[in-house]
C-alpha positions in Angstrom: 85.0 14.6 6.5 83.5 16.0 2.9 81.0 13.1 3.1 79.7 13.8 6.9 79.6 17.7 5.7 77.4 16.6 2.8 75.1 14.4 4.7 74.9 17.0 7.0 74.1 19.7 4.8 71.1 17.1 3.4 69.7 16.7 6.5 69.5 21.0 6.7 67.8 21.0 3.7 65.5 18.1 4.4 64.4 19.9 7.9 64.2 23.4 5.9 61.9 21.8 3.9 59.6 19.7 6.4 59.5 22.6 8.4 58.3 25.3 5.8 55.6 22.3 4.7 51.9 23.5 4.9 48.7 21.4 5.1 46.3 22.3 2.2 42.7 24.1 4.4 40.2 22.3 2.2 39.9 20.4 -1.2 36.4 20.6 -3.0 34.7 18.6 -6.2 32.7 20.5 -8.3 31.5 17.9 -11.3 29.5 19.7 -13.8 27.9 18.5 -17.9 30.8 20.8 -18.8 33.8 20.7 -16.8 35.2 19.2 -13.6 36.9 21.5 -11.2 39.0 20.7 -8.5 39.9 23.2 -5.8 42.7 22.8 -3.5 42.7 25.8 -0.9 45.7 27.0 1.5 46.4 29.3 3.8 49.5 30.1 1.5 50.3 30.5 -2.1 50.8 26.9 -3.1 53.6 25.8 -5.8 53.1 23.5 -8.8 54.0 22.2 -11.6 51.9 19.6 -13.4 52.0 17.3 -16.7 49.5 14.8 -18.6 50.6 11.4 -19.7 48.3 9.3 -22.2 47.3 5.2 -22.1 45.9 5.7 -19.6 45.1 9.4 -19.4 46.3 11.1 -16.4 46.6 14.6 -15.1 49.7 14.3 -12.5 50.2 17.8 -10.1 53.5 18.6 -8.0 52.2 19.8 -5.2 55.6 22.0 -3.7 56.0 22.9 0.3 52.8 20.5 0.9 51.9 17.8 3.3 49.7 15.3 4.3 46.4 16.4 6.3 43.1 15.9 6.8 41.8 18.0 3.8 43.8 16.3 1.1 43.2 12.8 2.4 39.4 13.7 2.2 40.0 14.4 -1.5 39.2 11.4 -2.9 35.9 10.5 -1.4 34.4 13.1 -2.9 34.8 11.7 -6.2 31.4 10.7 -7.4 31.5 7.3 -9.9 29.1 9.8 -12.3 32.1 12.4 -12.6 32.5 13.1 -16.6 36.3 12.8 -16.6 38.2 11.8 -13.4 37.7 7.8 -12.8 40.4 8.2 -9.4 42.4 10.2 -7.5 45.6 9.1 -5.8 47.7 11.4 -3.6 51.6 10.6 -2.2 54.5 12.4 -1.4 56.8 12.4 -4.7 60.0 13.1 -3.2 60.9 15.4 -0.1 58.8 18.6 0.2 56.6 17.4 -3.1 53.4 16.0 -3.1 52.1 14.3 -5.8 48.3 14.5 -6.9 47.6 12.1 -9.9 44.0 12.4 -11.6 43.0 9.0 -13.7 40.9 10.8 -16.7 38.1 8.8 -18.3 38.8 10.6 -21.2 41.9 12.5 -22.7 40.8 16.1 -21.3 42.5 19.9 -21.5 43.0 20.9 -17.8 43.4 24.7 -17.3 45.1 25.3 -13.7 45.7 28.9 -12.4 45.6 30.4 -9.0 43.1 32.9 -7.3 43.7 35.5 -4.9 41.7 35.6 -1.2 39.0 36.7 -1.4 35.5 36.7 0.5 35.9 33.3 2.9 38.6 32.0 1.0 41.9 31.8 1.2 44.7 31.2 -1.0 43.1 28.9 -4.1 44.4 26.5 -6.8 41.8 25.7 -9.3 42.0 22.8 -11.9 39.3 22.8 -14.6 38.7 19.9 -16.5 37.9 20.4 -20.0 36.8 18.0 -22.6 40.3 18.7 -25.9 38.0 20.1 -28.2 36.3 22.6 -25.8 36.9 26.3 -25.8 37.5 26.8 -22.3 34.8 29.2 -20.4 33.1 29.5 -23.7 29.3 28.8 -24.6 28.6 25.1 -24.7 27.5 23.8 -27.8 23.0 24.2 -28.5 22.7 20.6 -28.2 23.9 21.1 -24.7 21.1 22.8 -23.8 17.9 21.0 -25.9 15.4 19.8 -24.2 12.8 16.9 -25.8 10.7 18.2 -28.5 7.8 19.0 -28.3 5.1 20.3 -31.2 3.6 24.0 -30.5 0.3 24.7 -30.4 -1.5 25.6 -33.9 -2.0 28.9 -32.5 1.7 29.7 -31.8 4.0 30.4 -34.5 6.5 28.4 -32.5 7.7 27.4 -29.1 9.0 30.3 -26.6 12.4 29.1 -25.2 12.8 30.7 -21.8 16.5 30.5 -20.2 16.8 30.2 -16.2 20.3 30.7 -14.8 20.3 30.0 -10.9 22.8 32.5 -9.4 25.8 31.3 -7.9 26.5 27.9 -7.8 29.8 25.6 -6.8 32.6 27.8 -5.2 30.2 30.8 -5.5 27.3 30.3 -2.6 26.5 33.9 -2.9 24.6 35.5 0.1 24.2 33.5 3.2 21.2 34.4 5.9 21.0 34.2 9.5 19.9 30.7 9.3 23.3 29.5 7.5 20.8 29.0 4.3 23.0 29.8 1.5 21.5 31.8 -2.2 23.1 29.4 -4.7 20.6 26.6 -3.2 17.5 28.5 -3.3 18.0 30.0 -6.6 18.8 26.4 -8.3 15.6 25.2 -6.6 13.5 28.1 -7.8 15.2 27.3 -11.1 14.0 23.8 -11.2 10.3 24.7 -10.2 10.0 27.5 -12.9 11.5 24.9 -15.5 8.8 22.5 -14.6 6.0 24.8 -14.7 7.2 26.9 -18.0 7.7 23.3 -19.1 3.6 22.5 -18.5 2.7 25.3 -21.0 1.6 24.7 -24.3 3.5 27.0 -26.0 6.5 27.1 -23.9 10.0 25.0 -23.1 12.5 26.1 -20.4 16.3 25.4 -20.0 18.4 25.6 -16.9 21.5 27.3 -17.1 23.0 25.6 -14.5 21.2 22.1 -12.8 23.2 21.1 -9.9 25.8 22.4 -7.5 28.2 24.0 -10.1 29.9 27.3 -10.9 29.3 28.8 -14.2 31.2 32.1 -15.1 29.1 35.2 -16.4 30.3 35.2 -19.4 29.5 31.4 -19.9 26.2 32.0 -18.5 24.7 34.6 -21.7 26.9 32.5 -24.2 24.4 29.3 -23.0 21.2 31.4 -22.9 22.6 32.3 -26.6 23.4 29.2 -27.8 19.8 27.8 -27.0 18.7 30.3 -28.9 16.2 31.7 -26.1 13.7 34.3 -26.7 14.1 35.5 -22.7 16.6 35.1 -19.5 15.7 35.2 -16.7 18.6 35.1 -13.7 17.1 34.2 -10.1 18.9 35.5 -6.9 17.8 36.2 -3.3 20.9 38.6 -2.3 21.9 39.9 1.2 22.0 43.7 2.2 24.1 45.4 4.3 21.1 46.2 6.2 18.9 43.3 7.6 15.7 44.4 7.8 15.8 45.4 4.1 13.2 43.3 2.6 11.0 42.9 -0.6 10.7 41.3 -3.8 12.9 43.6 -7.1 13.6 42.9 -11.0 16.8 44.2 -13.0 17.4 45.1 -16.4 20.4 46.2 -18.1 21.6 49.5 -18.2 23.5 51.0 -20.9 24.5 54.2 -18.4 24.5 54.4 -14.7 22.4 52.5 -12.2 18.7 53.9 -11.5 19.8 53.8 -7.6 22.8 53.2 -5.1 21.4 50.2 -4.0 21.2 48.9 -7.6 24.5 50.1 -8.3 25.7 48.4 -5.4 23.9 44.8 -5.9 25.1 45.0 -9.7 28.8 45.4 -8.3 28.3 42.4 -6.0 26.9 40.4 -8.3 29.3 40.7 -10.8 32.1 40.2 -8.3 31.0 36.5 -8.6 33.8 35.4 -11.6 35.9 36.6 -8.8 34.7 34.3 -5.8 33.2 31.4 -8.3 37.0 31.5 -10.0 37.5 32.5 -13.6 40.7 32.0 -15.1 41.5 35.9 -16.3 43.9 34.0 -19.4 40.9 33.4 -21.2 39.9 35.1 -23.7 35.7 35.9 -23.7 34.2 35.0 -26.9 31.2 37.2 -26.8 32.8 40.2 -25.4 33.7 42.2 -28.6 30.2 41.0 -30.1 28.1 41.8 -26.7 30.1 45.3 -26.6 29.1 46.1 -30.2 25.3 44.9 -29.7 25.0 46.9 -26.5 24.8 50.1 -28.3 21.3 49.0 -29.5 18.4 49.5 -26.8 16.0 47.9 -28.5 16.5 44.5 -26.4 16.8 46.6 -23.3 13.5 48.5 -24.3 12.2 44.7 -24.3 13.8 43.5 -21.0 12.0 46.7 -19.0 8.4 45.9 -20.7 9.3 42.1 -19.5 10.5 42.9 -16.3 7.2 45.5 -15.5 4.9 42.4 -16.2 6.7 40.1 -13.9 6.9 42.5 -11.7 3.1 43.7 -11.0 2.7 39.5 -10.7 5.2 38.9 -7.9 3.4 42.2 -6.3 0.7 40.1 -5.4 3.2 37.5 -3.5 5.7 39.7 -1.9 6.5 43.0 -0.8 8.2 44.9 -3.3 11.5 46.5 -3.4 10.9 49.2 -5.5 7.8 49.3 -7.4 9.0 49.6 -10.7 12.0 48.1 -12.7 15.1 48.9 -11.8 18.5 48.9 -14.0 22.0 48.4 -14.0 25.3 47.0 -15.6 24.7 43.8 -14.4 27.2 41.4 -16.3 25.1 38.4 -16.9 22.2 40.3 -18.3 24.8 41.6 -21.5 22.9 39.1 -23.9 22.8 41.6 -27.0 19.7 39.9 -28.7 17.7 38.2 -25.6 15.5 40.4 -23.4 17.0 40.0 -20.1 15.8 40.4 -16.3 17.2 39.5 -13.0 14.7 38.5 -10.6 15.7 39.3 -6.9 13.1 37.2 -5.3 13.7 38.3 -1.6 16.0 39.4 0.6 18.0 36.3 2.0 19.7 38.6 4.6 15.9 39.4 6.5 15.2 36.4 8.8 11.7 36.4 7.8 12.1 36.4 4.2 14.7 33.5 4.5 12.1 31.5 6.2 9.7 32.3 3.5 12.3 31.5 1.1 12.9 28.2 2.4 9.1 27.3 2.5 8.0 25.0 -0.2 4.4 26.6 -0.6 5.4 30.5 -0.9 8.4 29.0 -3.9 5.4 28.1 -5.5 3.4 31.1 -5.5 6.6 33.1 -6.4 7.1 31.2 -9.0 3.5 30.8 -10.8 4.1 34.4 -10.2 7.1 34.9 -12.7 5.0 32.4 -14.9 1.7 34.5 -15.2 4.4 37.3 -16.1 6.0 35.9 -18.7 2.6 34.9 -20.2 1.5 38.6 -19.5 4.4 39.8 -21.9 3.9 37.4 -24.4 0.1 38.1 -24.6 1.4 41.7 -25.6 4.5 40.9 -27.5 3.9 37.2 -29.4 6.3 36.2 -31.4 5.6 35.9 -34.9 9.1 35.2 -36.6 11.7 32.7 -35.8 13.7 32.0 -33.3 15.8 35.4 -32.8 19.4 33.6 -32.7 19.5 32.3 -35.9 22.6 33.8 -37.2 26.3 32.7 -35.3 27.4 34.4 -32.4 
């Protein structure tokens, strides 16, 4: 009798289990030069518990309360053979009510897993990030990182002008999506690329991408790069949505050490830095440029800099597209807090007007906007040459 009492109290428990089991929504890949990050999203807060085991590396994740479905069977063909540190995945159930999700590493690596909130379109998110051991996670990646070939300057230039591009968005973060279903982060890395190539065909110039491919980079992450590749300007490319679709025109940002110059820019600041929030940023790590960015942000002299860059690209992209606002507009936009590194974000048009997201999407006007930005920079360099070394000469 006590053993039939004890099977049948198994069997409750089993059921119990299989019936509060949940199929995750979706799984995404995001492989980056930096870090890998897996995201497993549910319509529920999902359980886990994970551990790593060593010859061969593995990352092995308890999945609690989670079943079999369509989204975590599609898992594994998403992994890419070029992925920088997971070489397979393999998914099972572990025991009842546990699924098991086992990364093979390609190299012994310092995942940080936390969990995110809903927010926007998502749901309820687990995020694994893939660090290489020695790696501060979210922090600046190293100046060789970011180096492109050399390349002698011109006798006439007391050195080479590093520009920094950072793409908005990127990876979990598409940013603003337009009528057509065309989606910012795309645009902006494309932009990206064609400026690089063209600041690239100047003599006296070299250009590095923040970001070059489908990836999400924090804020934070995104100055400490700019900083690390010692760049004399960054420039951050975005083509945001307004609540209003028939807004329309062509702005550039610079930091503000007070309030915004206008609601609008107050507002567009605000949504822009909500993307940590939608891109995923684990909150247990600790910035490494905050305290130094805070202190450095009392001086205006950079942001003095940033409004005489931004007024020169501005009158160019004048003569390509309507303009916003005819002169430079400010706010506390997060990813232009480099303390040392004039700094401008370029909203290129207005994703949310049909007509501009057709323009947008049209090869031919991408490269007017963006010999545009060019003869800008040229513009402020004509009036402001650089005579001394490169500015980041001293650790951040």
């Amino acid at each position: 009798m006590q053993a039939l009492l004890k099977t049948f109290l198994l069997c409750v428990m089993l059921l119990s289990g299989l019936a509060q089991a949940m199929q995750l929504s979706a799984t995404r890949l995001w492989p980056s030069p930096d870090y890998t990050r897996l995201t497993l999203e549910a319509p529920q807060p999902v359980d886990y518990k994970y551990f790593t085991l060593a010859n061969p590396e593995r990352l092995v994740i308890d999945l609690e309360g989670v079943e079999s479905g369509a989204a975590l069977d599609a898992l594994a063909t998403q992994l890419s053979a070029d992925d920088p540190y997971i070489a397979g995945i393999r998914v099972g159930m572990n025991r009842p009510g546990v699924m098991r999700l086992v990364l093979d590493l390609k190299q012994a690596s310092k995942p940080s897993i936390f969990a995110l909130q809903p927010l926007a379109q998502y749901g309820h998110r687990l995020v694994v990030d893939l660090h290489a051991p020695d790696s501060p996670q979210q922090a600046a990646a190293p100046a060789a990182d970011l180096k492109e070939p050399a390349k002698p300057a011109a006798p006439q230039y007391a050195r080479l002008i590093t520009v920094a591009i950072d793409a908005g968005h990127g990876g979990e973060d598409p940013g603003a999506i337009g009528a057509s279903g065309s989606r910012e982060k795309d645009i902006t890395l494309a932009l990206a690329k064609k400026l690089k190539q063209k600041l690239d065909a100047q003599e006296n110039m070299r250009a590095v991408l923040v970001r070059d491919g489908d990836y999400f980079v924090p804020l934070s992450q995104r100055v400490g790069k700019a900083r690390a590749a010692k760049a004399d300007l960054f420039l951050s490319i975005h083509a945001d949505a307004f609540i209003k679709p028939h807004a329309r025109g062509s702005s550039v940002f610079a930091l503000s050490e007070s309030g915004a110059t206008s609601t609008a820019a107050r507002w567009l600041a605000k949504k822009e830095n909500d993307a940590d929030l939608i891109g995923g940023v684990n909150i247990d790590v600790k910035d490494p440029f905050l305290k130094r960015t805070l202190i450095d942000l009392s001086q205006t002299a950079t942001i003095n800099d940033s409004l005489k860059l931004g007024r020169a690209v501005l009158k160019e992209i004048g003569g390509v597209n309507t303009l916003h606002k005819n002169y430079v507009e400010q706010a506390g936009f997060a990813v232009l807090k480099a303390p040392d590194i004039p700094s401008i974000l370029v909203e290129t048009a207005f994703i949310s007007n049909p007509e501009e997201e057709k323009r947008l999407n049209d090869a031919a006007y991408q490269d007017k906007l963006v010999d545009a930005i060019v003869d800008g920079i040229r513009t402020y360099f004509d009036k402001h040459p650089l005579t001394a070394p490169a500015r980041l000469t001293r650790n951040p």
